[in-house]
C-alpha positions in Angstrom: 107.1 91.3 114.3 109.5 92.1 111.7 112.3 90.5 113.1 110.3 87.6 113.8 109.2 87.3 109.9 112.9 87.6 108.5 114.1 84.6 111.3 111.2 82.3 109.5 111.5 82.9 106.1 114.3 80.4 105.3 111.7 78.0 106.7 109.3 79.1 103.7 109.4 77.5 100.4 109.9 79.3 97.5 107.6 80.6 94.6 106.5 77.1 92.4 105.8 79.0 89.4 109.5 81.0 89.6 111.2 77.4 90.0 109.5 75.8 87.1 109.6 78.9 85.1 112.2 80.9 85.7 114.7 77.9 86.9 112.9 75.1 85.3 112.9 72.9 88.5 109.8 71.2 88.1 111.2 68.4 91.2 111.7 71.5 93.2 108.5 73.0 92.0 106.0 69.8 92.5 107.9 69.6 96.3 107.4 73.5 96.7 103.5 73.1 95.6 103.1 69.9 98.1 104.6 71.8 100.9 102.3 75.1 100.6 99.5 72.5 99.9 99.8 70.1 102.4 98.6 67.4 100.1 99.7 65.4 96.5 99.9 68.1 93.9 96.9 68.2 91.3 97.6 67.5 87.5 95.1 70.7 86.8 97.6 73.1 88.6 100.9 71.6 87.1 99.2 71.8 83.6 98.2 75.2 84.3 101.8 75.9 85.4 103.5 74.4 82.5 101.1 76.1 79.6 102.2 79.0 81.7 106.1 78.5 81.0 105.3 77.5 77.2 104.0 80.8 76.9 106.7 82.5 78.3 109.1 80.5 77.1 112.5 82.7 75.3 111.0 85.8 77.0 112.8 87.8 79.9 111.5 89.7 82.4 110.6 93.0 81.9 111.3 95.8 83.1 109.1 99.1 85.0 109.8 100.7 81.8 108.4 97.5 79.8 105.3 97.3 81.4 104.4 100.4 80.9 104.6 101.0 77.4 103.6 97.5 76.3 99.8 98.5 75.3 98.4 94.6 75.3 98.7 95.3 79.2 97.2 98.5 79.7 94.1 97.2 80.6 95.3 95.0 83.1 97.6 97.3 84.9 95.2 100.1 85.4 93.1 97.7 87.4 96.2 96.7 89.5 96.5 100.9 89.6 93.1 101.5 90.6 92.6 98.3 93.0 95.9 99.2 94.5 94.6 103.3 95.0 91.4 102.1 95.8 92.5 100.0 98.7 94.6 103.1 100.3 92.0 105.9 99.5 89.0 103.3 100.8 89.6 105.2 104.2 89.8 102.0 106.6 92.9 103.7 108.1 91.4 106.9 108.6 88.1 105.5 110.8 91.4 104.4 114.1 91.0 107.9 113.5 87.5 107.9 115.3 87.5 105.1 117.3 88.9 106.2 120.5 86.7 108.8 120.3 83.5 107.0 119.5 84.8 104.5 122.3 84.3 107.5 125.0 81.4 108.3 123.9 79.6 105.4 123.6 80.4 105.0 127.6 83.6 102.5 127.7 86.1 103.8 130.3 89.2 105.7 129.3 91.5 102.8 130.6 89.3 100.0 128.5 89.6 102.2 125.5 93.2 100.9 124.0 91.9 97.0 124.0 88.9 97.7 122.3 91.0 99.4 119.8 93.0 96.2 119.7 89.6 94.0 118.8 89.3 96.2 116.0 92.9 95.0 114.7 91.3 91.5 115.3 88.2 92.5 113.5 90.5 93.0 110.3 92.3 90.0 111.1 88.8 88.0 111.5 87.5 89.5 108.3 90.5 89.0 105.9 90.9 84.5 107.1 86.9 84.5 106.3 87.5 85.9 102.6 90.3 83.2 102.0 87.5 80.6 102.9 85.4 82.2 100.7 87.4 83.9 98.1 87.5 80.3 96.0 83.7 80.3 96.4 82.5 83.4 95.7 85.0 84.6 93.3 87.6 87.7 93.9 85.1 89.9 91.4 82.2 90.0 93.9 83.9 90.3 97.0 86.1 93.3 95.8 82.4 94.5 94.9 80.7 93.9 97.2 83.5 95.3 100.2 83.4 98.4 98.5 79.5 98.7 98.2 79.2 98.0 101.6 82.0 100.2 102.9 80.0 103.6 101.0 76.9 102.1 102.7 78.5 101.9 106.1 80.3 105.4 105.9 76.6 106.6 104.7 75.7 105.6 107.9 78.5 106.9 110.0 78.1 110.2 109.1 75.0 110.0 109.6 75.2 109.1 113.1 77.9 111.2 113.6 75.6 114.3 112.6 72.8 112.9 115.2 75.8 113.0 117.8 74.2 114.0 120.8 70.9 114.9 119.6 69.7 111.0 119.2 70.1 108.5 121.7 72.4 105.7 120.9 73.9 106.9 118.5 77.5 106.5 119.9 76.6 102.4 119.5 75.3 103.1 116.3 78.8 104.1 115.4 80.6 101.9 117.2 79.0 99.3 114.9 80.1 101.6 111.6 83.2 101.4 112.6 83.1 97.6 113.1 81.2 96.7 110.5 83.3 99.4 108.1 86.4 96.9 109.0 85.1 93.6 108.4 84.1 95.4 105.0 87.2 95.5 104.1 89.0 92.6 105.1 86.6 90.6 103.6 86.6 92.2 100.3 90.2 94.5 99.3 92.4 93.3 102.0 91.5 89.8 101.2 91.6 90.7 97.0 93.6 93.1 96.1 96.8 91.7 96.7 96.9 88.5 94.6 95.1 90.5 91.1 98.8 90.7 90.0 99.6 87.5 90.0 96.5 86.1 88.5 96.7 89.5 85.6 100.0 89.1 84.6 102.3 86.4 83.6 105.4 85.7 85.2 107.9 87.7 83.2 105.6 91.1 83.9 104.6 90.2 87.8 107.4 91.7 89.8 107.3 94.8 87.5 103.5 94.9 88.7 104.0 94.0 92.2 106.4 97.2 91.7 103.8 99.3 90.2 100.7 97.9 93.0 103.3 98.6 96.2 104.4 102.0 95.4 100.7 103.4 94.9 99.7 101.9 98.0 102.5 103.6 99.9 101.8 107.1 98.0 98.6 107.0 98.6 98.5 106.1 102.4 101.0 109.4 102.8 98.6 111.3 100.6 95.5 109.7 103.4 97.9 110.5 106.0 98.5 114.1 105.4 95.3 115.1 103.8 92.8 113.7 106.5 93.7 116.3 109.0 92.4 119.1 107.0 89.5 116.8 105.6 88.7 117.0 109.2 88.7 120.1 110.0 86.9 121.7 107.1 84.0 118.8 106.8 83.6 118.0 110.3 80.8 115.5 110.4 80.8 114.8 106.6 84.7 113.8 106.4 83.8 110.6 105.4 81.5 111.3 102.4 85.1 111.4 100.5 85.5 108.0 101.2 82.3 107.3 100.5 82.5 108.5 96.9 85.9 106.8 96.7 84.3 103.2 97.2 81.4 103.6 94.9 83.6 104.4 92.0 85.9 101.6 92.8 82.7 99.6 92.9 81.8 100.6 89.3 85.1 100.4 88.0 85.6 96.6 89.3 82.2 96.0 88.0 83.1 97.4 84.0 86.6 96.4 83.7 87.3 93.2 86.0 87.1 89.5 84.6 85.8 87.0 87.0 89.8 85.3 87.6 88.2 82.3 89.7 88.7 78.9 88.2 90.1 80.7 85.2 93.8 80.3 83.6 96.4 83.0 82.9 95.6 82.2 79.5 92.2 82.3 79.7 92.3 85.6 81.0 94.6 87.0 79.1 92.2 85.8 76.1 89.2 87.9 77.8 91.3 90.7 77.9 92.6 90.5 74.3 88.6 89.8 72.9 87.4 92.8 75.3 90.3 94.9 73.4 89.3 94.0 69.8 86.2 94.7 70.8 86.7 98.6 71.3 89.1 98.6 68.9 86.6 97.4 66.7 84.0 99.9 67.4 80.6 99.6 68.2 79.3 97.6 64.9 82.5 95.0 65.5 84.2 96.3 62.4 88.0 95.9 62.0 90.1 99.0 61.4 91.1 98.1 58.0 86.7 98.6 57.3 86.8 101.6 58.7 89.9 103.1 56.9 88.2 101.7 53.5 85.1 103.5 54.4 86.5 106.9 55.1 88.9 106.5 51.7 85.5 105.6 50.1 83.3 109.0 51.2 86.6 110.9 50.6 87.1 109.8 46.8 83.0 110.6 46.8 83.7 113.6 47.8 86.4 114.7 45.4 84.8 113.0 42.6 81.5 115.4 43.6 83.9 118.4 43.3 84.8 117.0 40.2 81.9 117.0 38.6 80.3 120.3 39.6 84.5 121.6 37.9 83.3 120.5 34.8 79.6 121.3 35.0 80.8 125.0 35.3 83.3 125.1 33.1 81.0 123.4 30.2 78.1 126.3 31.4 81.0 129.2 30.9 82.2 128.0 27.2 78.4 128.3 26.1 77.8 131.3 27.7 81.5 133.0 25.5 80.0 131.3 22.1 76.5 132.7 23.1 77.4 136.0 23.4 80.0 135.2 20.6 77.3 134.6 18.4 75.0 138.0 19.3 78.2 140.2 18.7 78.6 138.7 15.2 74.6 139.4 13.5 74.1 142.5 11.3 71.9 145.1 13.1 68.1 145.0 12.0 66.4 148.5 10.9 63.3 149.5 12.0 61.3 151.4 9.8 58.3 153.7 11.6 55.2 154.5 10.1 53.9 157.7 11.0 50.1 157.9 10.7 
């Protein structure tokens, strides 16, 4: 397979947005755009594509080190970071694990076993051309979602009828289906997804830098998967996809608080609801700027000193009466006292 994608690519056109921008071709890129689209190219796109090289227009590419300590982009790379994790730590790799032996048990013979392993390849395969039909419909926030929500629900119920192994009839079909149905979870949602979030995140001079960031997470964290699911295994039995589990739901959540719908939307657009949601925090709670809050704290402080102030002189003031008081006692003649004696 690998030799047969390195003989076609000099058949494949090349990137439209790195001839325009980084070549500026636009011939080549308008031909490069009607090639991957089969059709005229749209004025929209080329607009889109142009604004695109005015706003990167001067600028170089940057570098791993660039990306990383440029702070305007924080946001947007730790949801590449967490998308990119997510995907490898979703456990979709881990349920092959199972499947042969779920196979057996659910009655298929031993010889049968390796092709229905194989339709669960073209399960994945099924699942991820039905989110590029729907991935312009629905939006790339609300499949990423909604994979993930129902990849917890799905391992929910896999452990569950893992536990009932044995004891509950049918249960080997039950999880037959989880596994099936865990699969097409995923394709449709962050196989489909998380692979183009960098390029519709990031301009062009930072995307290779966060192509480079999204690829070597994935591969860490498939090792990590890799060597860790043995002993998840062995020491949670049944339960050793409750992990996972937890894994999704807080992808889910994450996706839900810090991902921008993308569909339909412009890099610039997007970078401008990711610039308002940083103002916002950096703004507080009651949407005041920084220089506010400064003046406010410089404001209680001089309060406070001109408090200390005050109660400095108030005692001093009380200690000078209290010298000329006794002052004056120490300087009147003494008073005799004659007694009467009856």
């Amino acid at each position: 397979m690998d030799v047969f994608v390195v003989l076609t690519l000099p058949w494949f056109p090349e990137s439209p947005r790195f001839l325009l921008i980084d070549k500026g071709d636009k011939e080549g890129c308008s031909q490069a755009l009607r090639r991957l689209r089969g059709c005229p190219v749209s004025e929209e796109e080329m607009e889109e594509i142009l604004q695109e090289q005015e706003l990167a227009a001067g600028a170089q590419a940057r570098s791993l080190w660039g990306l990383l300590s440029d702070r305007n982009l924080w946001r947007q790379l730790r949801i590449v970071m967490a998308a990119s994790s997510a995907m490898m730590l979703c456990g979709n790799d881990s349920i092959y694990f199972y499947a042969s032996y779920i196979f057996q048990e659910a009655g298929i013979p031993t010889g049968k076993i390796q092709y229905i392993t194989i339709c669960t390849g073209a399960c994945e395969l099924t699942a991820s051309i039905m989110c590029n039909l729907l991935i312009e419909r629905t939006g790339r926030r609300r499949l990423l979602m909604g994979g993930y929500a129902m990849m917890s629900g799905w391992a929910v119920v896999f452990t569950m009828a893992l536990c009932l192994q044995g004891k509950v009839p049918g249960m080997p079909y039950l999880s037959m289906l989880c596994i099936f149905a865990y699969i097409l979870s995923f394709g449709m949602g962050p196989a489909g997804v998380t692979g183009v979030l960098p390029a519709e995140l990031f301009d062009q001079m930072a995307r290779p830098a966060a192509y480079m960031v999204a690829g070597s997470l994935m591969w860490l964290n498939l090792l990590l998967v890799g060597m860790a699911f043995p002993f998840i295994v062995v020491n949670l039995g049944q339960f050793c996809f409750l992990p996972f589990c937890g894994i999704c739901v807080l992808a889910c959540l994450f996706m839900y608080w810090n991902l921008p719908e993308t569909k339909g939307r412009s890099l610039a657009e997007i970078t401008a609801e990711f610039d308002k949601r940083g103002s916002a925090e950096a703004n507080g709670s009651e949407g005041r700027s920084l220089a506010e809050i400064t003046a406010e704290f410089d404001k209680c402080g001089s309060a406070e000193a001109k408090g200390s102030e005050d109660k400095g002189e108030q005692g001093q003031s009380n200690q000078e009466e209290a010298h000329q008081l006794r002052d004056l006692r120490s300087g009147e003649e003494p008073v005799e006292i004659n007694h009467v004696h009856v």
